[in-house]
Phi, psi and omega in degrees: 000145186197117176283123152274122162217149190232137183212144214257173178270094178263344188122297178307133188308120196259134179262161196230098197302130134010093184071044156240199179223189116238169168232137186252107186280182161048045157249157200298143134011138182119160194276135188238148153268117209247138188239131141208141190219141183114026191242158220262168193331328187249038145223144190215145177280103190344128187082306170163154193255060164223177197207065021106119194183152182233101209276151167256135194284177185031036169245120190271148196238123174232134187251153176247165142210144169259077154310128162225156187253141167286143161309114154331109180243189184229152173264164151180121192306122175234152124304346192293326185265348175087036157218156170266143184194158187294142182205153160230134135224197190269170197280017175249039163063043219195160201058020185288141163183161196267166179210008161243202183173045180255181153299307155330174160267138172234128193197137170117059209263148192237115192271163202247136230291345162293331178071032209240312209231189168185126197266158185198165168265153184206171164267342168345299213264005167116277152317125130093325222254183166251145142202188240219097157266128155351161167259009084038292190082021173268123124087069155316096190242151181294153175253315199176166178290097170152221176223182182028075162297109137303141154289124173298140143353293209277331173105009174251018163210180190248121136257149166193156152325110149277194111316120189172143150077005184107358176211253171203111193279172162214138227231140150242145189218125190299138166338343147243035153095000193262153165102009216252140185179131173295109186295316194258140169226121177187135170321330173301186183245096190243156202203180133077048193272157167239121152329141192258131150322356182238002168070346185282013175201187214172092169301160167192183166237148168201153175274011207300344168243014154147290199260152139308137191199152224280130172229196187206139185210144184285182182265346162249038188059002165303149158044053167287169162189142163347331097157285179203160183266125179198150200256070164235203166212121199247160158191181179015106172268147189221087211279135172296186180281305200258061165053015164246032190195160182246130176245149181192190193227135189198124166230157180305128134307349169262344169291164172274338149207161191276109182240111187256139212236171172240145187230153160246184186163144194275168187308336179273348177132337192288166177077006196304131191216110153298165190222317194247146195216055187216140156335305193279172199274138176270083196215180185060059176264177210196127159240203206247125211272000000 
């Protein structure tokens, strides 16, 4: 398959089909530079991805470029070895290998948005901690006390559960462990945070008015607030791609049996949509980018 698009030399940017081409007419004589850029994390263009070429009049000129791609791969936490420890493979199942080895449990594992790292929770050290490795499994460094680390969008920063005020907090931190500071300080129990696809906010759960319920918090620790008020038990928030809506699992406290359903909704509260309807428990949605 191959996109052709002909454009006079403005500069804008061409898209290009996987094994396709294009032809660019009407450019001038002279030294020109060629970029390709847009193509995804676990692929780079053989040699680098520009090019440096000198047009001729009446010369057709052809620039190449050879992507190549890594095989995708998957974390996932095992036992198969008599330790809980870290393993990655690829997604036709092919390549397993392990990539921790402490004494502790290492588990919870998160690739950092680039695929170059990968945050994980471990036990190594006794409590707790988060910390931050190749992908690889080379040069482990601790980040800060706690769990379930997520990546802001851009890979330069951290959220997780912390410790903190008598209960659990939720703390960010820059990618090498510098930086570290509690958004939320409160006595309560905050937990389960998410990233806003735009890096500017942090879904989280917390019990702080009584039940877990749904919160929002700016990313610089600013302006929390509630999502919305209900005599429910909320969890695992999940932000949609383009950042307007929340999916998460939640049941009444007022039903006559205990059903945890998947609900979405936008961050100010509004919009609220049940999605699920069954006796059995529904939770941990995830959407789809």
């Amino acid at each position: 398959m191959s996109t052709a698009t002909r454009c006079a030399s403005t500069g804008a940017p061409i898209t290009v089909d996987r094994d396709g081409s294009t032809t660019v007419d009407e450019i001038g004589a002279g030294a020109h530079t060629v970029t390709v850029g847009g193509v995804a994390s676990n692929c780079a263009a053989d040699g680098g991805p520009t090019r440096t070429t000198t047009v001729r009049p009446d010369e057709l000129l052809m620039v190449g470029f050879h992507v190549i791609c890594a095989a995708r791969e998957i974390a996932f936490t095992s036992e198969r070895d008599g330790d809980t420890e870290l393993y990655v493979v690829r997604a036709d199942g092919t390549g397993l290998r392990r990539l921790t080895a402490s004494p502790g449990r290492d588990m919870d594992p998160a690739w950092s948005p680039d695929g170059t790292r990968i945050a994980f929770t471990t036990k190594r050290d006794g409590p707790f901690a988060v910390y931050v490795m190749n992908a690889d499994g080379t040069n482990p460094v601790r980040i800060g006390s706690g769990t379930g680390p997520r990546w802001s969008p851009d890979g330069t920063r951290l959220v997780y559960r912390g410790t903190g005020d008598g209960g659990s907090d939720i703390f960010v931190v820059n990618a090498d462990g510098t930086g570290s500071r509690a958004l939320s300080s409160d006595p309560a129990f905050d937990v389960s945070p998410a990233w806003s696809p735009d890096g500017g906010s942090i879904a989280f759960v917390s019990n702080r008015d009584g039940t877990l319920q749904l919160y929002v918090i700016r990313a610089d620790g600013t302006n929390v607030r509630r999502v919305r008020a209900a005599d429910t038990e909320d969890g695992t928030p999940d932000w949609s791609p383009d950042g307007g809506r929340l999916a998460f699992s939640s049941y009444d406290r007022t039903a006559a049996t205990f059903q945890y359903d998947v609900y979405v909704v936008a961050p100010d509260g509004s919009g609220l949509v049940r999605l699920t309807d069954s006796p059995a428990e529904d939770y941990s949605p995830a959407w789809r980018p």
